[in-house]
N, C-alpha and C positions, 0 to 999 in steps of 0.2 A: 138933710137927714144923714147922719154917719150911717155909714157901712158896717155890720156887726162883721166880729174875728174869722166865725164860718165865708163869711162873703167877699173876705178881703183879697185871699189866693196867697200865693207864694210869695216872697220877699223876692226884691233884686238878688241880694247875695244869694239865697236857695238858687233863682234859676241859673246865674251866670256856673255856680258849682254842678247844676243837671248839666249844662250843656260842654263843660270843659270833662265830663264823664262820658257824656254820648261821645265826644271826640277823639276821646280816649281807646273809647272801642271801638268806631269805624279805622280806627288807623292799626289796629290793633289785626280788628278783621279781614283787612289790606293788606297788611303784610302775609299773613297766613295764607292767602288766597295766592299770592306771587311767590311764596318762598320757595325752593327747591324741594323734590322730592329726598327725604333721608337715604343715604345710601347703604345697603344691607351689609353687615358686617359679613366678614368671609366665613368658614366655620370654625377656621383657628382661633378666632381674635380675641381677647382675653375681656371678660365683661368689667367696663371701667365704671359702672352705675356707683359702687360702693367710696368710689376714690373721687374725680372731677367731674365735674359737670359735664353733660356732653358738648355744649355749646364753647365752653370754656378750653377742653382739651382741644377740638376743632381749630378755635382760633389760634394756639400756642404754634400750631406746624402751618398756618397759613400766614404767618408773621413772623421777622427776623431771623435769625439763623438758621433756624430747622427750612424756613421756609426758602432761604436765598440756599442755601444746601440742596434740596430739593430741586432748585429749579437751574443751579449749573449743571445735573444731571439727568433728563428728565425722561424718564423713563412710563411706560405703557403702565396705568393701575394693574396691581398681581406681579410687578418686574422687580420691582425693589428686593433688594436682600442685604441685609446688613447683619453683623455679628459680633460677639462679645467674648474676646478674647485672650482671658484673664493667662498668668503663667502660673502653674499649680503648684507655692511654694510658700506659702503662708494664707490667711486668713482674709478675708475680704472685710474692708473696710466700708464707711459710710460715702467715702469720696467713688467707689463700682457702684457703689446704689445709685449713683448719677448715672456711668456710663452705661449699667446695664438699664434702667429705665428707659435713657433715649434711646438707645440702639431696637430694644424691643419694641417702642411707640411710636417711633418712626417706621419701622416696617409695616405696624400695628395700622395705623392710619391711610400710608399706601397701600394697604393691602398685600402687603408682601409679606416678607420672611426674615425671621433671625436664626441664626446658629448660636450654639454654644461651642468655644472651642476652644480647649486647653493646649497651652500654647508650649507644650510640654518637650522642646529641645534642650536643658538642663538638669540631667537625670541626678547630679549631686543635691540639689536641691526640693529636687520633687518629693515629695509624700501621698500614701493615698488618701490619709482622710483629708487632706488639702483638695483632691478631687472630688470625694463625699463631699463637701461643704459648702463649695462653691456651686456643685449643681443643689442642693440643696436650700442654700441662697436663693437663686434665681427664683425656684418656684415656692419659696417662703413668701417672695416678694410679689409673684401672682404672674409669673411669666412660666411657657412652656416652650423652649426651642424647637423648633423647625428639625435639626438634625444638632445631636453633637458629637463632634468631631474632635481630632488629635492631630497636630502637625505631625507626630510622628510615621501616622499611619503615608504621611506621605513623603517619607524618606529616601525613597525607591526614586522617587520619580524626582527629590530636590537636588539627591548625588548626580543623577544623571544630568541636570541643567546647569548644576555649579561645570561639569567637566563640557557640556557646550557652550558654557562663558569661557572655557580656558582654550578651548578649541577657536573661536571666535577674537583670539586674544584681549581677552576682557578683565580677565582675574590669573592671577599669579602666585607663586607660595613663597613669602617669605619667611628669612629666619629669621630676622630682629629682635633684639628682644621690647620689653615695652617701653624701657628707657631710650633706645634708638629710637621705636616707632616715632616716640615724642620729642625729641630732639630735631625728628626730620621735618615733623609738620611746623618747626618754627620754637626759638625760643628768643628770650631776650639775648642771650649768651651769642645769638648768630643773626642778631638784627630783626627774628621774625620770617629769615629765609626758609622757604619752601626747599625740599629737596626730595629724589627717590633714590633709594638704596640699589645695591648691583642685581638684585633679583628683580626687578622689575624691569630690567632688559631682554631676561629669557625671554627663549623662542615658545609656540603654544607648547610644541612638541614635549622639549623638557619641562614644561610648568604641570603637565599633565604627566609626566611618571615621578614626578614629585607626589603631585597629590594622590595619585595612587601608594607610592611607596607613605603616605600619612595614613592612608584608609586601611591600610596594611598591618601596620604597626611597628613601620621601621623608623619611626620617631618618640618620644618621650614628650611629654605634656610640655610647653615653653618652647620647641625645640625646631617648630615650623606651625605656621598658619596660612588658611589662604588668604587673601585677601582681593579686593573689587580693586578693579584700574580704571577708577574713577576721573578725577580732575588733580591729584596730586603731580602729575607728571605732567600737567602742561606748564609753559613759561607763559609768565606774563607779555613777553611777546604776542602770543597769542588774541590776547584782547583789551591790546594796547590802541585805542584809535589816532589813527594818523588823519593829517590833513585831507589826503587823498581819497578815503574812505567816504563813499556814500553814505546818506543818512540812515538808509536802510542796513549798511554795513557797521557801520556806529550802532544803532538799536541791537544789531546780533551780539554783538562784543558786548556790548554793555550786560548784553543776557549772562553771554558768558563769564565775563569777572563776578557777576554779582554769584552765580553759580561756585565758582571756585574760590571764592571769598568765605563759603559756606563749608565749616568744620567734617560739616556729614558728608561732604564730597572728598574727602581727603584719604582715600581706598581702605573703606572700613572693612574691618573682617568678614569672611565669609564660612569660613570652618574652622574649629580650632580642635586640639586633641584635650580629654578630659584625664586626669588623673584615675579619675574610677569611671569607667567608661559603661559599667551596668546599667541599663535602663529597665525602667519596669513595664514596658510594654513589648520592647525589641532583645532584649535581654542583651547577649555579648557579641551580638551579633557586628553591633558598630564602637569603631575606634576613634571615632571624629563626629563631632557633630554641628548642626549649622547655626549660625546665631541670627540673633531679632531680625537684624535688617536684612537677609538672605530670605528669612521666615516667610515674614507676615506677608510683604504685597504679595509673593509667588501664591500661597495659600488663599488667599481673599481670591486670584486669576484662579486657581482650582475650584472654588466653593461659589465662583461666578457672583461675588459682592459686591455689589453697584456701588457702596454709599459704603464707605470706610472711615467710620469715625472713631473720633481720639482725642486726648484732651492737648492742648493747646505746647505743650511741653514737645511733640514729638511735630512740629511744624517745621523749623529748620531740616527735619529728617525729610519731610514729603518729597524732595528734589531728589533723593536717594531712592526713594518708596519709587516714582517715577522711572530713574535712572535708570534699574536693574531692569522692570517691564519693559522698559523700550529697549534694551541692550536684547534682550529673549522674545524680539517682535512681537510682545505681548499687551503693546500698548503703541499709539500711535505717538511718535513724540507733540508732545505741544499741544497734545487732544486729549481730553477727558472720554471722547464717543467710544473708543474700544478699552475693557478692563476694569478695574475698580477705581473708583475715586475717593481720593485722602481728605479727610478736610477735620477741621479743630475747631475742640469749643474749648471753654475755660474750666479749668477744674473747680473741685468742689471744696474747699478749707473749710473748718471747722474751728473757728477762736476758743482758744482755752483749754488744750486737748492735742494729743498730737497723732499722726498718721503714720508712721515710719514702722513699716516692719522690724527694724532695727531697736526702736526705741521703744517700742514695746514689747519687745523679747527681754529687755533689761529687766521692764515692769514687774513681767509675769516671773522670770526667772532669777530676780537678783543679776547683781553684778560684779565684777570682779577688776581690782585695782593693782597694776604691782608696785610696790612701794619700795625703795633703793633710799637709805639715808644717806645724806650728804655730811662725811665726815670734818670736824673742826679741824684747826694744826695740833693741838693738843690730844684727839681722838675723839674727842665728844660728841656728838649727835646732834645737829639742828633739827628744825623742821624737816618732817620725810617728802623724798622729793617724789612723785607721782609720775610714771610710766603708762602711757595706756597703749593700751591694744586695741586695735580694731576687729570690726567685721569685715571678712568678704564676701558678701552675699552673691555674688558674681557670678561662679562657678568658673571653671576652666584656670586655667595656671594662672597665677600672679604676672607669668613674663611677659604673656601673651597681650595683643592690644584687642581685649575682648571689654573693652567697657561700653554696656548695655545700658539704657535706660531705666530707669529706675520709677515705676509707677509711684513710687511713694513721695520720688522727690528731692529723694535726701543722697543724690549718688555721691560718694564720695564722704560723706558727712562721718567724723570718728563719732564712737558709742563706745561707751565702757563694753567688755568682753562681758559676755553672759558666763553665769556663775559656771565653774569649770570649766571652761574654754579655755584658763588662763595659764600660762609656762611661767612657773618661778626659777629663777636661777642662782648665781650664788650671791650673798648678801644682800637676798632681796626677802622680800616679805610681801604677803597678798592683804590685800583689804578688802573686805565684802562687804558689800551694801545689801542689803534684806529687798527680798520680793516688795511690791508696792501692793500688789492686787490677789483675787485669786487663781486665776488662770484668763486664758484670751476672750472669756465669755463673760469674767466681770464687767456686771452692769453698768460701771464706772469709765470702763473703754467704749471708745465708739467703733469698733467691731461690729461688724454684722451681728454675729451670734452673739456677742454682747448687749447689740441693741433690741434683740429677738430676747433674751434672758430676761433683758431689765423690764419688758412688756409692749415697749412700741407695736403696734400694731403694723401691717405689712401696708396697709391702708393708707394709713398716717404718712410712713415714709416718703408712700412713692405720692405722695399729694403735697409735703416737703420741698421733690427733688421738683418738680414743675414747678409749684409755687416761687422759686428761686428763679428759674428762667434759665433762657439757656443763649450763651452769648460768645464771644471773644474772650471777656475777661473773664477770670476768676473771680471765684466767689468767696470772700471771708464772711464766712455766716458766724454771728454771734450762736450759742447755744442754746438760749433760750428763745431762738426763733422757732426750733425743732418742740422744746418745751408748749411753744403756744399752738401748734398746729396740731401736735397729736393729744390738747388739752380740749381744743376745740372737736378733736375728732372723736375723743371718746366719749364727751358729754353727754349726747343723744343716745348712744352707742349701748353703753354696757348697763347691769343692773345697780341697783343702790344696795347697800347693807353696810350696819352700823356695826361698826371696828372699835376696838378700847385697845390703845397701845400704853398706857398707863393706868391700869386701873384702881380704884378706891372702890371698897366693899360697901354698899349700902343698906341698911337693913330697914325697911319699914314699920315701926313699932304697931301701928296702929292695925296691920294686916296679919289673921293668922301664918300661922307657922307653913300650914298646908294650903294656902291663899293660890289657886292659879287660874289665870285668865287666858285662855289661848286666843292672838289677837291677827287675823287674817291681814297682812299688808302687803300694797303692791311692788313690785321688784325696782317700781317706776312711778311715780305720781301723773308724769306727763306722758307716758308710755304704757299704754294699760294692756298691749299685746302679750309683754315684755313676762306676765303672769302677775301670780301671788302667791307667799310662804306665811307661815305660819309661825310665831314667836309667841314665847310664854314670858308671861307679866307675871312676878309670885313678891313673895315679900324680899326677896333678895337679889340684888341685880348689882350692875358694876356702872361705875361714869368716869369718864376720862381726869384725869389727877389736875390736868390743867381748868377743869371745870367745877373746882374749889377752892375758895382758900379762908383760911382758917380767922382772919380777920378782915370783916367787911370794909368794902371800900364804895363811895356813892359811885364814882366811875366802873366801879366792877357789877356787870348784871346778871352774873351766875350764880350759883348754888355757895352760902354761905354762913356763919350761926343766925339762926332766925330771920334766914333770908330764901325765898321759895322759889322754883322754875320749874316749868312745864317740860315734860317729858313729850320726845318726838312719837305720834302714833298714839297715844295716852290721855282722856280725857281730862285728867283732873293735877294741879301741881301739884310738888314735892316741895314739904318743907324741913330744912336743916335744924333739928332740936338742937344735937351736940355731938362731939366727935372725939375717938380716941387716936395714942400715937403709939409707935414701935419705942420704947426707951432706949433701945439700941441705934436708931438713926433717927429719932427726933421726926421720919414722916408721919402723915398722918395713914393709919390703917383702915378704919374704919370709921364711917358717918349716921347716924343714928337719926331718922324721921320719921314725919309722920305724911299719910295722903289724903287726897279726900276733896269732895267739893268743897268742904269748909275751911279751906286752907287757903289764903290770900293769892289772888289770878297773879301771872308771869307773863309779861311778854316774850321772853328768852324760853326758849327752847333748846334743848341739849339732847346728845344719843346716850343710849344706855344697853344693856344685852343684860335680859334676865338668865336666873338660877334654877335650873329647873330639870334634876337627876332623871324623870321621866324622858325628857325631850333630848337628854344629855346636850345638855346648855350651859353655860356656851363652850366653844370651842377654843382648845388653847392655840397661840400659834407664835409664831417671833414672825419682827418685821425688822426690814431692814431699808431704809431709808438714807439716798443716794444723793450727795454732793459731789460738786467739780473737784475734780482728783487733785488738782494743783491751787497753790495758792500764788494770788498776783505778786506778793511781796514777801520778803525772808522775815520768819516770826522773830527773830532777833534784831532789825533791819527794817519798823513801819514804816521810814520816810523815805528810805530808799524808791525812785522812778521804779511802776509795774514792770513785771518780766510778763513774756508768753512762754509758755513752755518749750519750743521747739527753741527758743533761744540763751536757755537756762545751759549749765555745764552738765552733757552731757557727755563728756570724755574723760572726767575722774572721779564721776559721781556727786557731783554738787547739787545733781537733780533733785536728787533721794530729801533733801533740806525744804523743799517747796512741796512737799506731798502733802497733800490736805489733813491735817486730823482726825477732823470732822466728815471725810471724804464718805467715808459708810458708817451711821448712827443705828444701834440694831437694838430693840427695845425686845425683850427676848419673854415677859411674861406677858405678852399683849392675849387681848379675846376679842371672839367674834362669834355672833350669831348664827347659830345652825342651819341658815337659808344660804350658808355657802357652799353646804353640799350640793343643791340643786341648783347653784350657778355652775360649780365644777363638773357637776354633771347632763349638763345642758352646752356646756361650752363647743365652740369656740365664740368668746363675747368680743370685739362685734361680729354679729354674723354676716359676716364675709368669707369668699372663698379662701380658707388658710392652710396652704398644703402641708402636714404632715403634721398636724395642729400637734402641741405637747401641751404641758403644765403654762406655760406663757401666756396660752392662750384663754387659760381662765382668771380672767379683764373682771373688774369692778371700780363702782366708786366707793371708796366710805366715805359717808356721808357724816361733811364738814370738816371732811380729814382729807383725802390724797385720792389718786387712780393707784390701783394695786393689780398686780399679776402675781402666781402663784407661783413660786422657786422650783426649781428642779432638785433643791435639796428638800423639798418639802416631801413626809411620808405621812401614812394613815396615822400614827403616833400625835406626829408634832407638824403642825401645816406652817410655812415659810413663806411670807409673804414678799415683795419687790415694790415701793413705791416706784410708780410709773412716772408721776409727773402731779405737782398741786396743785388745790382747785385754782388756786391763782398764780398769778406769777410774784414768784421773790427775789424783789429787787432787792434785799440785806442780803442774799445766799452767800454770794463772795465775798462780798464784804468783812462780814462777821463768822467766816470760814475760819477755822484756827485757833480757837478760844477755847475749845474741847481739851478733855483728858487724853485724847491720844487715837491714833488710828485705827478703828473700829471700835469705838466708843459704844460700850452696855449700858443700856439707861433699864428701868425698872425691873 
């Protein structure tokens, strides 16, 4: 007798799937039962719920470099302290988004502390709102320093240790100028030979009413410097190994060449005299002041910073960083246990885009060429021959051997002079190359407040710079990496509302004049917290230009003659009867339809923003819409091999030839739905902690268009929108860059 269906029971496959689910959860409920108690965040520690995961951030510092960093130092939880120590003389880029990230989440996770500290010994170069910006930076990005601090403020105490290095015969002043300096440490001209100058003999005694007669002002800028009595003045005698030598005496020598083999060992400067010696914190009080490598380590021994990080560039310098500590018993040699410790990760690149303080001053401010013709034998005029001028971002005299590291990168690197900076002489002539952008906060730069402008979220960023990892090497990040993470990050994130950045007038014949539907929708379909606004449905509304065209096509499933689509939020479709044009430009102005359940169903769905003088609907606004500033290949020149930017001409302006056309597309008669008032005034979208939240911070998507943030030129008049980033990624964007009518191209 069979067994009826009730009687049969569960199938093999059901049970084998019950029982790989019971397993699932006892190992589930095991791990929970043994896992560590959570450790309570301290009360400083900045809430990372909105940015990574907690489990995720966890493992980043308990794996590879953070974590081998970590653990050459290892200090008590609450010991750590690290700091971020920008020099206050331009604009912070996306490559400090890295460093101040780690520096603050590495403390963040030890439960320590970070400083903020302007590294402000360069008083020709400094600026205040260079200081405004940078702290401003920091806690845009969701960090609050522990203390911030001024190397200045410790100049009392740096003069005093420069003159117990001279005392100790450690550092000495010489006069060289910088052609000597570099002659002495070696050129082809002398084989490469090392040598030290006749000041470097003095006794401490006279080294020290030198530098006093500097601190004085009994010198002129170029005219004397001090400098460290590093490893320049040893002979290779010194750690030469001979036969004789133990192994252990071999291992030391070997220390020591590889030591003095190293440029940073070669008695770099320790004070130099500045041409304008005003500072704006110490006023005129100093005539000399001390540079990077005198700076930093003594400062980090001041501020008691365990864990001294830096990107990978300033690694040859850490034997220096070390040198000076231990020369000031500040550090035990050959030990990391007393003082700060140095250590490097990789910097941050950005492909497609450049970083140089230098080479973005050209951007923002134009440049400047001087041009000298090359005369024939008859007098005639060739081709004009190009003179360029550089920057010296330096500070302190040209004679002096003050060459400092350059966070950007590019030390040394010529740049066309920025507009008026340039000396014409006689039978010369200037060339000017036009601004690229609008100033250091176009959203076209990858500036911090450029990337705050264009709408990145603080969020976004710093889940970016992790995401990336943190390593040895450098990072060449594509752009559209940053594109996808803060694409992913807004999605959940901010409200919907429907944008027309080209609109076409649509009138519904079939609906009176005074026809209005007020139609409750959510800010969010999948997010029902997020609220709901209110939009008016009347006979007259607007749809994007690109969601028409005037002759059907089977492939085309939008709105066209006698062809119908459903309206987003709208019960019933819309169908196209017929349509007028402008006989002045041949568009189409106006579309003429009817609605209604009787009208043949759509599966396309399209956005629309009704007309409606009551609700003052809709809102007018301009957008503007942001491509890669550069283009890969010269628009004269498609076959020519891609350039990067940073390796394009910039020393007589051949730059200015690769700047995008298409770079900012601004559609200047756009509308938008009156639910952006209650986004703007609801903001900051997403809701995350956003220090000093501005216009940036009111985030949206339009829907089937872009992520938008609100311009800071935007006013109650005329609202100025910033695409953020599209719903998807475009992979044509650079491609098909350059095809446009020219750089900031008006569409509608």
């Amino acid at each position: 007798m069979e067994a009826s269906e009730e009687s049969k029971g569960p199938s093999k496959r059901a049970l084998e799937k019950e029982a790989k689910k019971a397993a699932a959860k006892a190992k589930k409920a095991a791990h929970a039962k043994h896992a560590p108690e959570p450790t309570p965040k301290p009360a400083h520690a900045r809430d990372t719920s909105d940015s990574v995961p907690p489990e995720k951030q966890t493992s980043r510092f308990e794996e590879g470099w953070l974590r081998d960093t970590f653990n050459a130092k290892r200090v008590p939880k609450g010991r750590v302290r690290t700091r971020f120590p920008p020099e206050p003389n331009g604009f912070l880029h996306i490559g400090h988004a890295k460093a101040i990230t780690i520096n603050f989440t590495f403390a963040e996770f030890h439960e320590g502390t970070c400083n903020l500290r302007y590294d402000d010994t360069n008083p020709e170069k400094e600026k205040d709102l260079y200081f405004d910006s940078i702290l401003e930076m920091v806690k845009w990005l969701g960090f609050e320093p522990d203390r911030t601090t001024y190397s200045s403020d410790s100049f009392d105490e740096l003069y005093a240790l420069a003159e117990e290095l001279i005392e100790r015969d450690k550092a000495y002043v010489c006069h060289c100028s910088r052609r000597e300096v570099k002659e002495r440490k070696g050129t082809a001209e002398n084989n490469y030979e090392r040598s030290v100058c006749k000041d470097w003999h003095r006794s401490p005694e006279e080294n020290l009413a030198l530098f006093r007669k500097m601190r004085d002002g009994g010198y002129k800028a170029g005219e004397a410097h001090l400098r460290m009595k590093q490893l320049l003045g040893h002979p290779p005698t010194e750690y030469e190994a001979t036969d004789a030598d133990s192994p252990e005496v071999k291992e030391a020598k070997e220390r020591l060449k590889n030591l003095a083999w190293n440029p940073e060992m070669w008695d770099l400067p320790a004070y130099r005299i500045t041409p304008n010696n005003y500072h704006h914190r110490t006023g005129d009080k100093w005539r000399i002041y001390p540079t990077y490598d005198f700076t930093h380590c003594l400062c980090d021994d001041f501020e008691n910073i365990t864990h001294s990080m830096c990107t990978v560039e300033f690694e040859l310098k850490r034997p220096a960083y070390n040198w000076l500590l231990e020369a000031l018993d500040r550090k035990i040699p050959g030990s990391d246990e007393k003082g700060p410790m140095q250590r490097e990760y990789g910097r941050l690149n950005v492909e497609g885009t450049v970083l140089s303080k230098r080479k973005i001053a050209v951007l923002v401010e134009g440049a400047a060429v001087v041009v000298k013709d090359k005369p024939t034998s008859d007098g005639e005029s060739l081709a004009p021959a190009m003179k360029r001028t550089t920057i010296d971002n330096k500070g302190g005299s040209t004679d002096v051997d003050n060459e400092e590291e350059d966070e950007d990168g590019d030390e040394g690197a010529d740049v066309a002079t920025a507009a008026g900076d340039a000396k014409v002489g006689d039978g010369e002539t200037l060339k000017e190359i036009p601004k690229a952008v609008r100033g250091w906060d176009d959203p076209r730069l990858f500036t911090l407040v450029a990337l705050r402008r264009r709408g990145i979220p603080p969020g976004a960023l710093r889940n970016f710079v992790l995401g990336v990892g943190v390593t040895k090497a450098d990072s060449n990040i594509e752009m559209n990496l940053l594109d996808n993470v803060t694409r992913s990050y807004l999605e959940r994130t901010v409200p919907r509302l429907m944008l027309i950045r080209d609109p076409i007038k649509v009138t519904i014949e079939n609906l009176l004049v005074d026809f209005l539907e007020e139609r409750e929708v959510l800010f969010d379909k999948k997010d029902e917290a997020k609220g709901t606004h209110v939009i008016p449905f009347t006979n007259t509304l607007y749809i994007e230009r690109d969601d028409f065209r005037e002759v059907d096509d089977p492939d085309f499933f939008r709105l066209a003659p006698g062809k119908s689509v459903m309206l987003l939020d709208v019960e019933h479709p819309l169908q196209c009867t017929s349509f007028t044009t402008d006989p002045s430009t041949g568009r189409v102005n106006e579309i003429k339809a009817v609605y209604g359940k009787d009208v043949p169903i759509s599966k396309t769905r399209i956005h629309w923003v009704g007309e409606s003088a009551a609700h003052k609907s809709p809102l007018k606004c301009e957008v503007r819409e942001y491509n890669p500033l550069f283009l890969t290949t010269h628009p004269s020149r498609p076959n020519e091999a891609p350039k990067k930017p940073n390796a394009l001409d910039w020393k007589t302006g051949g730059y200015h030839d690769y700047i995008n056309p298409e770079s900012e597309v601004v559609w200047g008669n756009a509308l938008i739905e009156t639910g952006f008032n209650e986004v703007r005034a609801s903001a900051p979208w997403p809701k995350e902690k956003e220090a000093a939240s501005g216009k940036y911070s009111v985030r949206f998507q339009g829907v089937r268009t872009a992520y938008y943030c609100e311009d800071i030129d935007s006013t109650e008049e005329k609202i100025v929108l910033n695409r953020i980033v599209g719903l998807k990624e475009d992979t044509g964007k650079v491609a098909a860059a350059g095809k446009g009518e020219g750089k900031g191209k008006k569409k509608g």
